[in-house]
N, C-alpha and C positions, 0 to 999 in steps of 0.2 A: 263574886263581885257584888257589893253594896248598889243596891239602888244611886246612889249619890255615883258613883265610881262610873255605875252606867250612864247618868245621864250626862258625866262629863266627857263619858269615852265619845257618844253622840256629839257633843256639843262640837268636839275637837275636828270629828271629820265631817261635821256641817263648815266651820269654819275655814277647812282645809277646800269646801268646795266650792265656797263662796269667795273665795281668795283666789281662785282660777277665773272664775266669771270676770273677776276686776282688773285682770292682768290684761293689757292694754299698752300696745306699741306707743311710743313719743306721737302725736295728733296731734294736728291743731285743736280738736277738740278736746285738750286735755280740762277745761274749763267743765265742760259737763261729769267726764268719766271722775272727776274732784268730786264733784257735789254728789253723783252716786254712790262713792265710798265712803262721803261723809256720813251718811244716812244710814248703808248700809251695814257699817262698823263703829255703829252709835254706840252697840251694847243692845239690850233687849233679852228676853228670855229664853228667846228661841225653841219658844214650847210647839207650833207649826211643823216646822223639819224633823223636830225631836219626834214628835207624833208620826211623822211620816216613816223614821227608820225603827221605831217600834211597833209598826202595824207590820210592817213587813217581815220583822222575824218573828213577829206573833203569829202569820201565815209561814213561815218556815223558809225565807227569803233570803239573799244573799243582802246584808248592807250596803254593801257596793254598790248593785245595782239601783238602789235607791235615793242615791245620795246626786244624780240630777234631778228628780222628783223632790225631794226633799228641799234642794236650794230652789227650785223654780217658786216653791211655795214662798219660802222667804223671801224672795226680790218680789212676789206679788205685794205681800204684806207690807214691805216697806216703801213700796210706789204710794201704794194707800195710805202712809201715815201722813209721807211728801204732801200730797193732797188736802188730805184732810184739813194738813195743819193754813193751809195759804190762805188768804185774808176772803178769799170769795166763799171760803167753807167753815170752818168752825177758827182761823183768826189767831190760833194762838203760836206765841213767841217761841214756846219750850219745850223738846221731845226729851227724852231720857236724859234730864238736866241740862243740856245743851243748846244752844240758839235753833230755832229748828232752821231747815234745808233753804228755806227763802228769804230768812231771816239774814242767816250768812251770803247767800248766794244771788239772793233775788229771787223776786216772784218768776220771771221769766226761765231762768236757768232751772229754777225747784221742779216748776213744770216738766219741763223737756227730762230732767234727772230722772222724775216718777216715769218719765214715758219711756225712757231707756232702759229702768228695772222691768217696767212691763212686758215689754218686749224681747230684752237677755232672756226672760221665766221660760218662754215659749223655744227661743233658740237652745235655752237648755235641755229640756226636756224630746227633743226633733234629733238633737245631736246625742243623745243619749245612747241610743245602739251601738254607734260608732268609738262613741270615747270611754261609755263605762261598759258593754256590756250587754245593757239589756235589751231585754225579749220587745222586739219593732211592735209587735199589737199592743203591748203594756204599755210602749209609748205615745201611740197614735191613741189610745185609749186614755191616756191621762188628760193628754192635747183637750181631748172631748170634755172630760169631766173639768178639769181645771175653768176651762172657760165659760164654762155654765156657773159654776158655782162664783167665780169674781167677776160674771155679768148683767145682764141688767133683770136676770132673776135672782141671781147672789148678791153680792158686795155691795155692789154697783145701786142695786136695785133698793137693799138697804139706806143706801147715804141718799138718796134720793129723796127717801121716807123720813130720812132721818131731820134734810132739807127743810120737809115739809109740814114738821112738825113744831118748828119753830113757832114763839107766842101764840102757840094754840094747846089747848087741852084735848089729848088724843086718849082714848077708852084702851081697855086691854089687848085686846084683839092686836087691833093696830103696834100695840106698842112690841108683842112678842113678836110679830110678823116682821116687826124692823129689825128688832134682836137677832130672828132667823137670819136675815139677809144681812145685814151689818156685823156680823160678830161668828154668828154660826158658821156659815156656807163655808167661808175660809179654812175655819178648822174641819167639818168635812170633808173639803177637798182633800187636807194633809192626811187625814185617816184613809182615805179611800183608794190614793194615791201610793202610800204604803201598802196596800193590800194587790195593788197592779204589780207594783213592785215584785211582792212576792209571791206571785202564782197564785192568789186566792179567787175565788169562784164569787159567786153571784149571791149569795147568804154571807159571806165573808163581807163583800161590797153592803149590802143594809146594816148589817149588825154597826161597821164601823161607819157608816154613815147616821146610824140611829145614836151611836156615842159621840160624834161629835156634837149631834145639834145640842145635846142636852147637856154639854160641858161646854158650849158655845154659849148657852143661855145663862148656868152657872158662872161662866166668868162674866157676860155682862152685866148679871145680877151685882156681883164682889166689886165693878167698874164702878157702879152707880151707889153703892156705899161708901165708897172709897172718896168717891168725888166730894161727899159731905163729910168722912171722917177723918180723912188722912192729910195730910201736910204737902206743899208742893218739894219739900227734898225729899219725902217717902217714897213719892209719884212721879219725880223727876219732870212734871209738867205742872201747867197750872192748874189748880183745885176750880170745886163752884162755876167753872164754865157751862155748866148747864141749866145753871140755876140764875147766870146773866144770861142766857140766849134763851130762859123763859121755855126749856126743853121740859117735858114729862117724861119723870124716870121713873122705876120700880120704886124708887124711893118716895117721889111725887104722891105715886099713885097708891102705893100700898103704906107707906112708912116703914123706915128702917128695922121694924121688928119682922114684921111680911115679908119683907126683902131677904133678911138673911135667911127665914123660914122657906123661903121660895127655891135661894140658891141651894140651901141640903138637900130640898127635894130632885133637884134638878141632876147635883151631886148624884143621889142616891139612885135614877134614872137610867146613868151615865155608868156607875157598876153596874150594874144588872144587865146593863148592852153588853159589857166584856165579858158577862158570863159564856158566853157565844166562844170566845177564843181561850178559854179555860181560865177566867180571872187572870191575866200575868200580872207577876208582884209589882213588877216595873209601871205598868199603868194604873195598876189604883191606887199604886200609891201617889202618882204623878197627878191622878187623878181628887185626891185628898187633899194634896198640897194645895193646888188651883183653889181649893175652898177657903183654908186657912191662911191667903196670903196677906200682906200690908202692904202692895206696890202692884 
């Protein structure tokens, strides 16, 4: 099977499990479980889950068992774009070429929608013994890592930073510290997650937590290019929004040439983590592509 074949075969039974989450009796609140699915079958690359059921059989894991882990990540990530996108936080109109969640819905509704993915993530992953399978500590152990990593020392803890960084000029430190928590943590969690998943041990748990941060960073790096080079039908949102909200980006701060030099490195970081699980072809390459992308 082709790299490409596998990450479609992933893609399909992420789909297949996030299409269970949405399934939803006639409600009066059918108004919200709308704007959830609007969000959450926007389209996106679904590189988080993907990540998640290829750490798992890089630990020698059933997919199966992973594929509640693997969807809780994704209703995380897309509560957080819900957010993001609302006029109190970065304001803009556009997710994956489409009106975003509160755009369509309203502010009020987008909220409560992000607060419902939030939420589903956890019921996922609790129910997971039950429904798919897996090993109860794997689960109660994701519960643990999951919400550290989209709390207020992950995610959370980033956009915070990210807040606060508005018409100010922030030094490096600071600015990689944001990256950690706004971009990294998340993809940590999915690595890490897959590796609970699949029976892996506590060297299994760093290695794939050492590879997320530094392909966490790598993509924020490729973000913050992106946002000066690319077109908003390339990026299906708006371009230069960080450069109206007077944000300091790697690009800011180092210039577009530094920037790209940074993400290779970051890149290069990032293999040498999966040396740990015998290089598989599937993630460096997965791992490559994130470098070379236009969107």
């Amino acid at each position: 099977m082709t790299n490409r074949e596998l990450q479609e075969r992933y893609r399909q039974k992420i789909e297949a499990a996030l299409e269970r989450v949405l399934t939803f009796p006639p409600l009066p609140q059918e108004e919200v479980f709308s704007a959830m699915r609007y969000s959450l079958t926007a389209g996106g690359k679904r590189l988080r889950p993907i990540l998640t059921l290829a750490f798992c059989e890089a630990c020698g894991g059933e997919v199966s068992h992973a594929l509640p882990f693997a969807a809780a990540v994704d209703l995380i990530h897309c509560y957080s774009l819900i957010h993001d996108d609302l006029p109190c936080m970065d304001d803009d109109d556009l997710r994956r070429g489409k009106p975003s969640c509160h755009k369509k819905y309203g502010e009020a509704m987008a909220l409560l929608a992000g607060d419902g993915l939030l939420t589903a993530a956890f019921h996922c992953i609790s129910n997971a013994p039950r429904q798919y399978g897996t090993d109860p500590d794997a689960a109660l152990r994701a519960v643990e890592r999951l919400s550290h990593y989209a709390g207020v020392l992950g995610m959370i803890g980033g956009q915070v930073m990210d807040l606060a960084a508005e018409n100010r000029t922030v030094d490096a430190d600071w600015l990689r510290q944001m990256h950690e928590g706004k971009t990294s943590a998340l993809i940590q969690a999915a690595c890490e997650l897959g590796v609970l998943a699949g029976g892996g041990d506590e060297h299994d748990l760093s290695a794939a937590a050492d590879f997320g941060l530094h392909l966490g960073l790598a993509f924020q790096f490729i973000d913050d290019i992106l946002d000066v080079t690319a077109t908003e039908e390339q990026l299906g949102k708006p371009i230069g929004s960080d450069d109206r909200q007077h944000k300091t980006t790697c690009v800011t701060l180092y210039g577009l040439e530094r920037a790209r030099q940074l993400a290779a490195e970051s890149t290069a970081l990032a293999l040498d983590a999966l040396r740990h699980f015998g290089s598989p072809p599937f993630l460096c390459a997965l791992t490559r592509q994130m470098l070379e992308r236009d969107h």
